[in-house]
LUMPA-463520 format. One record per residue (C-alpha): residue number from 0; x, y, z. Coordinates in steps of 0.05 Angstrom, whole numbers, plus 5000, padded with zeros to 4 digits. Layout:
BEGIN
<r><k>NUM</k><xx>X</xx><yy>Y</yy><zz>Z</zz></r>
...
// end
This chain:
BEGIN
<r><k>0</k><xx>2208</xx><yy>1389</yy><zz>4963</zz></r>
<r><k>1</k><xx>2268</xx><yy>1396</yy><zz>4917</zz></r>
<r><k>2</k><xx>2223</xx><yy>1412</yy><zz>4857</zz></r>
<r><k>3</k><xx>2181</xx><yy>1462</yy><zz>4901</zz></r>
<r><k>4</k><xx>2239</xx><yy>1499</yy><zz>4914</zz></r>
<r><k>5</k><xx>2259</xx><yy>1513</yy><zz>4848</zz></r>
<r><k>6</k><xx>2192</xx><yy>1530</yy><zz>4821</zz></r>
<r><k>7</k><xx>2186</xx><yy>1582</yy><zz>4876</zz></r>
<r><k>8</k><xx>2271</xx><yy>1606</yy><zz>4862</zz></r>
<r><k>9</k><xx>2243</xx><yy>1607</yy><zz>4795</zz></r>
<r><k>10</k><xx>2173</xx><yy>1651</yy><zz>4795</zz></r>
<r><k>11</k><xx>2219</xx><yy>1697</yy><zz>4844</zz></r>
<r><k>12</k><xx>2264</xx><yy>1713</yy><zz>4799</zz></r>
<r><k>13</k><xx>2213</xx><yy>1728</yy><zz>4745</zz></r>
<r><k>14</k><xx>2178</xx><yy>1771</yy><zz>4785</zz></r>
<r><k>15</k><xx>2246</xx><yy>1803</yy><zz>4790</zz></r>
<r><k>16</k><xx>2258</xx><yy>1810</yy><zz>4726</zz></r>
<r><k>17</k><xx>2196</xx><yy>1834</yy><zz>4706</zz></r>
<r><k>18</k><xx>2194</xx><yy>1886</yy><zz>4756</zz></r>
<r><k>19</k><xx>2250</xx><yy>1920</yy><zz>4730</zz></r>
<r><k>20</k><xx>2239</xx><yy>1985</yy><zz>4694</zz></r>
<r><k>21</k><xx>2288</xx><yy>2006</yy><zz>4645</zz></r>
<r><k>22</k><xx>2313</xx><yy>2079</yy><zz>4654</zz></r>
<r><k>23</k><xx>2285</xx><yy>2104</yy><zz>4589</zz></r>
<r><k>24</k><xx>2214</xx><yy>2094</yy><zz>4610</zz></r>
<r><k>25</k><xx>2214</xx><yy>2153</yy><zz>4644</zz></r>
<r><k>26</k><xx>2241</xx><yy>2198</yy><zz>4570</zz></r>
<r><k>27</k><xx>2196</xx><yy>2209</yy><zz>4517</zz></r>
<r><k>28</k><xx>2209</xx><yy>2215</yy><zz>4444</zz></r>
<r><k>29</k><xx>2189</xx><yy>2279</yy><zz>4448</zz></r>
<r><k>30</k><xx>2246</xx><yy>2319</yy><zz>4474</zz></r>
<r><k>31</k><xx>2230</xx><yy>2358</yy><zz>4543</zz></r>
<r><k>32</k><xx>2263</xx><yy>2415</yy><zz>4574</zz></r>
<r><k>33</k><xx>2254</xx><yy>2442</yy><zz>4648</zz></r>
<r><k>34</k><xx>2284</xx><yy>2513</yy><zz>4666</zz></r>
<r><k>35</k><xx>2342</xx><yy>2506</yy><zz>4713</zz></r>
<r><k>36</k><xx>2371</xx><yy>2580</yy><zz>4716</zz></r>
<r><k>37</k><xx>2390</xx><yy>2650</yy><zz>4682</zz></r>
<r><k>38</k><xx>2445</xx><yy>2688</yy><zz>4713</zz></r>
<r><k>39</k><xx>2459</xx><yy>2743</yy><zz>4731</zz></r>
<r><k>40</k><xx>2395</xx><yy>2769</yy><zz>4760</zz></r>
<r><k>41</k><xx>2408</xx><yy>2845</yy><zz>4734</zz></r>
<r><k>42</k><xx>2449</xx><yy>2841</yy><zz>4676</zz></r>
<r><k>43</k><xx>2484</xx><yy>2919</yy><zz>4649</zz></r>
<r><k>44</k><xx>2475</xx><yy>2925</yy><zz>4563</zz></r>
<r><k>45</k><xx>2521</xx><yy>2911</yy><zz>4518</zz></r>
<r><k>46</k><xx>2569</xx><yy>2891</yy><zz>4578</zz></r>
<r><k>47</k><xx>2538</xx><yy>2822</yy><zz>4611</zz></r>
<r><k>48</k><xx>2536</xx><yy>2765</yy><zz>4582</zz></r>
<r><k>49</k><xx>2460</xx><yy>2731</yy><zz>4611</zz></r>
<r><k>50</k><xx>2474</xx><yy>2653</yy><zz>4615</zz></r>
<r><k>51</k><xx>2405</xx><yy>2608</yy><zz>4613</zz></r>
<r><k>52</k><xx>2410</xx><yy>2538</yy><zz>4636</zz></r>
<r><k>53</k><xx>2354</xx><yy>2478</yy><zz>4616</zz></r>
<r><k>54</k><xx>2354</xx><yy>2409</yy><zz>4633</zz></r>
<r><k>55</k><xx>2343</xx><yy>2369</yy><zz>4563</zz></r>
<r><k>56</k><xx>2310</xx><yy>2300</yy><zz>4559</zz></r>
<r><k>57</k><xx>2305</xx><yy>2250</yy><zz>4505</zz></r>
<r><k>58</k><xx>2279</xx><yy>2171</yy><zz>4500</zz></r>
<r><k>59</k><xx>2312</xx><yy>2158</yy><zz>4426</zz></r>
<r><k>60</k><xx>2369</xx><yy>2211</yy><zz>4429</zz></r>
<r><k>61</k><xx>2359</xx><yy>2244</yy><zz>4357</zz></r>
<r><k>62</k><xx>2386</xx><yy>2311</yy><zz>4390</zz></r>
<r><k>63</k><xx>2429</xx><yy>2359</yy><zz>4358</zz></r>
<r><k>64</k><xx>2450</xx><yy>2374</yy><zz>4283</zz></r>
<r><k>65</k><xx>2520</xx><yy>2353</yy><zz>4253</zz></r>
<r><k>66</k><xx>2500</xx><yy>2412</yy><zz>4192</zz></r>
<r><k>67</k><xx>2526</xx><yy>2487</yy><zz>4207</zz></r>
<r><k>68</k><xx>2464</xx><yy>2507</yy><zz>4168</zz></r>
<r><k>69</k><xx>2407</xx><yy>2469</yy><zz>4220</zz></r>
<r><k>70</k><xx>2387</xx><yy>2507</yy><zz>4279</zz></r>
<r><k>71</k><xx>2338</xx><yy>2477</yy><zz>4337</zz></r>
<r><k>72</k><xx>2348</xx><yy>2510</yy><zz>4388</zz></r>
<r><k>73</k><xx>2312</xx><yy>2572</yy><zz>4397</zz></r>
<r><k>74</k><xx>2302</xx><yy>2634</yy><zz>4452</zz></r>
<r><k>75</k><xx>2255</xx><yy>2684</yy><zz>4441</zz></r>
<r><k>76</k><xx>2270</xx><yy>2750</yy><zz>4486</zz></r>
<r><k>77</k><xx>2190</xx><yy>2754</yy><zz>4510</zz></r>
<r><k>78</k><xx>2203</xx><yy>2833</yy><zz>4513</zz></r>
<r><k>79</k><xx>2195</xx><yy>2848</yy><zz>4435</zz></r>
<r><k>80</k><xx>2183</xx><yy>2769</yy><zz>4409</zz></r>
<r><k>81</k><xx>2259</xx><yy>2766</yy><zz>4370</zz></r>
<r><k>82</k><xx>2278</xx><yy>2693</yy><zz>4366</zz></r>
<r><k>83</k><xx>2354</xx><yy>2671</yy><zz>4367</zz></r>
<r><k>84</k><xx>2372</xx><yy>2614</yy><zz>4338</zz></r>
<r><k>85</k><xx>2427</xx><yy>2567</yy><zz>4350</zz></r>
<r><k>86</k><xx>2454</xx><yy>2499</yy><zz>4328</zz></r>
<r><k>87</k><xx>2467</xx><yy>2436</yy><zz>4377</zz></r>
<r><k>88</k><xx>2512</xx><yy>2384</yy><zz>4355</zz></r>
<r><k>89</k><xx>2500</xx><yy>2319</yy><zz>4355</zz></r>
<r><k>90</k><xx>2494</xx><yy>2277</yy><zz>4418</zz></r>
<r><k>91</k><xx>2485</xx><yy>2214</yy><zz>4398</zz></r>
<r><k>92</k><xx>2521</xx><yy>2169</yy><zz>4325</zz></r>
<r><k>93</k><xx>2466</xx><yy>2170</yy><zz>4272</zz></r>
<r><k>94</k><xx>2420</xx><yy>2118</yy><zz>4281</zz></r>
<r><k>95</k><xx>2423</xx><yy>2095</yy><zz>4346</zz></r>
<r><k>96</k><xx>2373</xx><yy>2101</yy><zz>4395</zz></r>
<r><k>97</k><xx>2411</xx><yy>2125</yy><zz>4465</zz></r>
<r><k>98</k><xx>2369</xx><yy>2160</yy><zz>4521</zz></r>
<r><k>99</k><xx>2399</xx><yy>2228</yy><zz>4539</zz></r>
<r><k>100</k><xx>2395</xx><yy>2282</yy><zz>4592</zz></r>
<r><k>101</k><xx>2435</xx><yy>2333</yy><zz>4609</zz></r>
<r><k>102</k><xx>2444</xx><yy>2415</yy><zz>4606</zz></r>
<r><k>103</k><xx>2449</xx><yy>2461</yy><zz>4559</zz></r>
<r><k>104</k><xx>2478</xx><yy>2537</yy><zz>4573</zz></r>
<r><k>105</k><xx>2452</xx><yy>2584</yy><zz>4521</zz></r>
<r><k>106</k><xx>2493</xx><yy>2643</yy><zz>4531</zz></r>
<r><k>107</k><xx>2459</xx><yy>2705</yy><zz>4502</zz></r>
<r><k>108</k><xx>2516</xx><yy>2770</yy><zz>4487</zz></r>
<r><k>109</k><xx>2483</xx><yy>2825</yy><zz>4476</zz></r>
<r><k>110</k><xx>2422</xx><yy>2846</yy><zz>4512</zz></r>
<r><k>111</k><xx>2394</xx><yy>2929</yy><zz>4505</zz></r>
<r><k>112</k><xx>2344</xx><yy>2966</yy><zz>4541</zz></r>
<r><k>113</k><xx>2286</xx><yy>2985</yy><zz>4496</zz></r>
<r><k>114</k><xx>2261</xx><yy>3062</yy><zz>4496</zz></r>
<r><k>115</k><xx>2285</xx><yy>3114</yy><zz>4539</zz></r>
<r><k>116</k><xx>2281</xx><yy>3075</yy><zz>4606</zz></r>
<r><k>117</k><xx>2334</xx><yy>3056</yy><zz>4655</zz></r>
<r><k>118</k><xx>2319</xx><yy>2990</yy><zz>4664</zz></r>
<r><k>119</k><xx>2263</xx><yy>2940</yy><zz>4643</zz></r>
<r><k>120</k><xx>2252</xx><yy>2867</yy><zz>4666</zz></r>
<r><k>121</k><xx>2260</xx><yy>2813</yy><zz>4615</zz></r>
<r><k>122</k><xx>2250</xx><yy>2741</yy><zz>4615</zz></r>
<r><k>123</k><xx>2260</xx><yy>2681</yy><zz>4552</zz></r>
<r><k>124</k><xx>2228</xx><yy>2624</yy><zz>4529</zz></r>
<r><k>125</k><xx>2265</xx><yy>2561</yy><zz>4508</zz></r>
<r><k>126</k><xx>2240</xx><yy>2502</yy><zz>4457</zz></r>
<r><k>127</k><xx>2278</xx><yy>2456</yy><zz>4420</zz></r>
<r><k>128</k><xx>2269</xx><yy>2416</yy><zz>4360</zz></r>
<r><k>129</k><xx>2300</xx><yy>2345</yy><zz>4350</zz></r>
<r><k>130</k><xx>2322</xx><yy>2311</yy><zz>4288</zz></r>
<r><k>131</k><xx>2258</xx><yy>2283</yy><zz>4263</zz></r>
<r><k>132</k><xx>2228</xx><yy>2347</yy><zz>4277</zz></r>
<r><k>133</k><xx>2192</xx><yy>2336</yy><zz>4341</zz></r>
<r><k>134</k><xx>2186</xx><yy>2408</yy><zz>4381</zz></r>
<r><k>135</k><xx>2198</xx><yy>2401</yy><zz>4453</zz></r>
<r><k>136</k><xx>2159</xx><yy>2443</yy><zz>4505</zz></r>
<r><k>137</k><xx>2173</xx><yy>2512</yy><zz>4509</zz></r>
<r><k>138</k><xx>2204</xx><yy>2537</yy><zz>4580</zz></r>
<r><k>139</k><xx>2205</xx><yy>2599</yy><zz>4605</zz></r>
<r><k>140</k><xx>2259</xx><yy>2637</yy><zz>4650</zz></r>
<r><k>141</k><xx>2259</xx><yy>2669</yy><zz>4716</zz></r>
<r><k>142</k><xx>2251</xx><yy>2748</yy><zz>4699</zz></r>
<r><k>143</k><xx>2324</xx><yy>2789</yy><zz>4702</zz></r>
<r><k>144</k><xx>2327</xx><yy>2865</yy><zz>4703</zz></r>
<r><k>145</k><xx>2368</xx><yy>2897</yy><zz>4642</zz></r>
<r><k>146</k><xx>2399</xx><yy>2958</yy><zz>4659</zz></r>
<r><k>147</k><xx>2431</xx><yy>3020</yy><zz>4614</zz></r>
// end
């Protein structure tokens, strides 16, 4: 009876074991984004700063540039196709694989109304590139209204 015991204790706790997902299944290599906001709604030119906010994902962490030179991340204002460019630092030591996820605010300064109208909607699209070059998805943003 003793013995049967511990060969069930035993297959339990393997089933337990094996059962068990690590956290990083859920990441891919590939980074991901998902849209999370873009404030304010009406923004005035030249005067409001727009503020976009995306949820980043990553299995192996290779996010982010320690080189001022590197950009990958990018927003393209969907209105004319210009694409900004900006730099994120490193998240993670060289060389180690660390799941990530967090937010990143991309705060765009100066925003313009195009032609002679008062206002125009606008809305961006978001992609990132991680160290080995892998291009997330792109994500685009609730539409804001630009005002003169």
């Amino acid at each position: 009876m003793r013995n049967i015991n511990k060969l069930i204790l035993t297959l339990l706790l393997i089933c337990v074991i094996f059962s068990c997902k690590k956290d990083t299944e859920k990441f891919a290599n590939i980074p991901s984004l998902e849209f999370v906001k873009i404030t304010p709604s009406v923004a005035v030119e030249f005067v409001d700063e727009v503020k976009i906010t995306v949820l980043y994902r990553d299995k192996d962490g290779d996010l982010g540039e320690n080189d001022p030179e590197v950009k990958n991340l990018f927003v393209t204002d969907n209105r004319n196709d210009v694409e900004y460019s900006f730099r994120i630092p490193n998240l993670t030591p060289e060389g180690s694989e660390i799941a990530v996820e967090g937010n990143f605010e991309i705060n765009l300064k100066v925003l313009s109304v195009f032609g002679d109208q008062e206002e125009e909607s606008a809305d961006f699209s978001v992609y990132i590139l991680d160290r080995a070059l892998n291009q997330s998805n792109s994500v685009t943003t609730e539409t804001i209204t630009v005002k003169k």
